[in-house]
N, C-alpha and C positions, 0 to 999 in steps of 0.2 A: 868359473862361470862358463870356460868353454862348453860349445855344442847347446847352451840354454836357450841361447837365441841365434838371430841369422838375420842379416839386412836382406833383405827382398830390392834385388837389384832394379828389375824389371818396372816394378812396381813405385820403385821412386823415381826412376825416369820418364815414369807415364806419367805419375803427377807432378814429379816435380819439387818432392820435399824428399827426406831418407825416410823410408818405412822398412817396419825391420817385423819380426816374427819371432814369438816366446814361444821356445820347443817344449820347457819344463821346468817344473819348481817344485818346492817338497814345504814351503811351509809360506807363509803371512812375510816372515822375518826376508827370505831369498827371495820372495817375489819384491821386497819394496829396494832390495839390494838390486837386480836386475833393473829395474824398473831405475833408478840414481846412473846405472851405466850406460842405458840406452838414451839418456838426456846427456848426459853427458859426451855422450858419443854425435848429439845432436838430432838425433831420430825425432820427429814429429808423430809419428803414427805407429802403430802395435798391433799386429793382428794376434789374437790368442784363440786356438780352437781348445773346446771342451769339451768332454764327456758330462750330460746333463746330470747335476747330482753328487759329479764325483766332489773328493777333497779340491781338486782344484778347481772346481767349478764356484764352489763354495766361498772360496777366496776369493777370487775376481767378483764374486758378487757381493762379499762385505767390505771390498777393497770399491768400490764405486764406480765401477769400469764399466762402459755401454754396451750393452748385449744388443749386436747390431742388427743380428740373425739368430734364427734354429732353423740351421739348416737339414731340411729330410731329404734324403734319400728311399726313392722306390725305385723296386724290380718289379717284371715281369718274367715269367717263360715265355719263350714264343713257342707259340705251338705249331704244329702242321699246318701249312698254308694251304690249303682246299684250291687255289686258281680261281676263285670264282668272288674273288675280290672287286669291287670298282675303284678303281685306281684313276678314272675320267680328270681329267686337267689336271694331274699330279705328274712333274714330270723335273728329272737333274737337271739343274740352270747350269749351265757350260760358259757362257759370257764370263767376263771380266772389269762390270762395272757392276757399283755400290748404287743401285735406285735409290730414290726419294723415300718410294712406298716401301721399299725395304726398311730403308733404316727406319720410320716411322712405326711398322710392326715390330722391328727390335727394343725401338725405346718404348713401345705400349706393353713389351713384356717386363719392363724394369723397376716396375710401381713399388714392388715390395723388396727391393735391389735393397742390400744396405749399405751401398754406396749413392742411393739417393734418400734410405729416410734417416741417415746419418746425417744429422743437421751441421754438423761440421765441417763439410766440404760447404764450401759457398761461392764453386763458379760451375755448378751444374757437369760436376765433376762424369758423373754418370752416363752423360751424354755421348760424352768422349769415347768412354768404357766401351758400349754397349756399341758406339761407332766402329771401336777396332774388332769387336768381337763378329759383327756379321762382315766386314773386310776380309779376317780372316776364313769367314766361312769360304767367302767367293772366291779369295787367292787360294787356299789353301788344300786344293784339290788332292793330293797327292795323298791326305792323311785323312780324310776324309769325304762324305756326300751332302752337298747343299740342294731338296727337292723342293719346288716350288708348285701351290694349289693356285693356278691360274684359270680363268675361265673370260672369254670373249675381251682379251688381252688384258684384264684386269688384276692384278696381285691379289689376292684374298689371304693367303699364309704361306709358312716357309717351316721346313724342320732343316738341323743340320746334323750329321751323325755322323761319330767317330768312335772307332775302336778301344774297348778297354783293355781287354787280352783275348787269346784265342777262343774264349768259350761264351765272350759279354761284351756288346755293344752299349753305345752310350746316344742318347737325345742329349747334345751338347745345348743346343737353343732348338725352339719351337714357339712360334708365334701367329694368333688368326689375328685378321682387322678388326677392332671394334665392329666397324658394320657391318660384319658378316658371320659374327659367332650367334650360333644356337641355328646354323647349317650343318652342322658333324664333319665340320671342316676340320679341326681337331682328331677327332677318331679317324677319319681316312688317312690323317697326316700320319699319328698313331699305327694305325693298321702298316702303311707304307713303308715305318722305319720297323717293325716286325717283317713284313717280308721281306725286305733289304737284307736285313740279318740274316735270318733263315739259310739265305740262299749263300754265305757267307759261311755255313755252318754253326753261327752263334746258337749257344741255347738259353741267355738269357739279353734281355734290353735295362739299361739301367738310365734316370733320370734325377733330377736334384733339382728339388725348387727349396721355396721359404712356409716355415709352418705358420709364418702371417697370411701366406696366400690361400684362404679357401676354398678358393673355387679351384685352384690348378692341383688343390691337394684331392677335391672332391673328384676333379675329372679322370684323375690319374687314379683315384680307386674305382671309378664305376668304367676307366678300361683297363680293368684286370692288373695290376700295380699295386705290391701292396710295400707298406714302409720296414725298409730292412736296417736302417740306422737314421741317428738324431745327432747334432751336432751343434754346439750352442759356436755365437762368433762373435768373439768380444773385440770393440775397437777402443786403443787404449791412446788420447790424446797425450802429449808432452809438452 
């Protein structure tokens, strides 16, 4: 069974049980084999990424296991940047404190998280998550950029963008306020991590949301984004 699975170390430290990760299995019989070793091993939790459709996909869904996510993946090219952008109240937050209205916008992006509609967490596990995740936005300067749509000292959205390799950037998190979307807070946020890249030499921007989220799937195709993979995300309780 070596290399089949892997405990996710990080991951059980943040929650706080052992979670552990199924890399691979070839039938019904090895999955329920693995599955006996990871209990036994004491793991409470199992993430399993699939290919929608495939043999193994197939398994974990006649095997009863929670499809927590489909997770999509969109690209864009960026294209030539014309200069003649508005870029008005969008500006790199450089501070080193976690706002209110920050975190507030990170957990308003977490709706379709399936670490919150995974009924199985039950102390608002997600909260936490999406806590470290824009922390690390603010501390984490060195490996990436956290820009912020501010306007007459008010947070309105944030995007945060990190590197994927020399030729593709990434919209690690992106978030508008409830009361301020169907402003194109969004698309300027959008347009901002395009020329950020750009000028970086990137020729593409890559994003990842959930294909429960429709609106974020709709925005990301009507700004130029179209989906280059699907990834189902089973959560397998012990």
């Amino acid at each position: 069974m070596k290399n089949k699975f892997e405990i996710l170390e990080w991951d059980s430290e943040f929650f706080g049980f052992k979670v552990a990760k199924i890399n691979n299995f070839n039938s019904n019989e090895e999955f329920e084999f693995i599955r006996k070793e990871l209990k036994s091993n004491q793991v409470e939790l199992v993430y399993v990424f699939s290919e929608p459709n495939s043999n193994f996909d197939t398994v974990l869904k006649t095997s009863n296991v929670l499809l927590a996510d489909e997770k999509v993946t969109f690209s864009r090219e960026i294209d030539d940047i014309k200069g003649s952008l508005d870029f008005s109240f969008i500006e790199e937050y450089r501070d080193d404190i976690v706002t209110d209205k920050m975190l507030d916008i990170a957990i308003q992006t977490s709706e379709h998280s399936r670490f919150r509609v995974d009924a199985n967490f039950k102390n608002e596990e997600f909260k936490k998550l999406y806590y470290q995740w824009i922390k690390n936005a603010v501390e984490d300067k060195g490996n990436g950029k956290l820009f912020v749509y501010q306007e007459s000292n008010v947070l309105k959205g944030l995007i945060y963008l990190k590197d994927i390799n020399d030729k593709t950037g990434s919209i690690s998190l992106i978030g508008v306020d409830e009361g301020y979307r169907g402003e194109q807070i969004g698309t300027k946020l959008i347009e901002q991590a395009a020329f950020y890249f750009s000028k970086l030499g990137k020729k593409e921007v890559q994003v990842v949301t959930q294909k429960a989220n429709v609106l974020a799937c709709n925005f990301y195709t009507k700004n130029g984004f179209q989906i280059i993979d699907t990834v189902n995300v089973y959560h397998l309780w012990l």
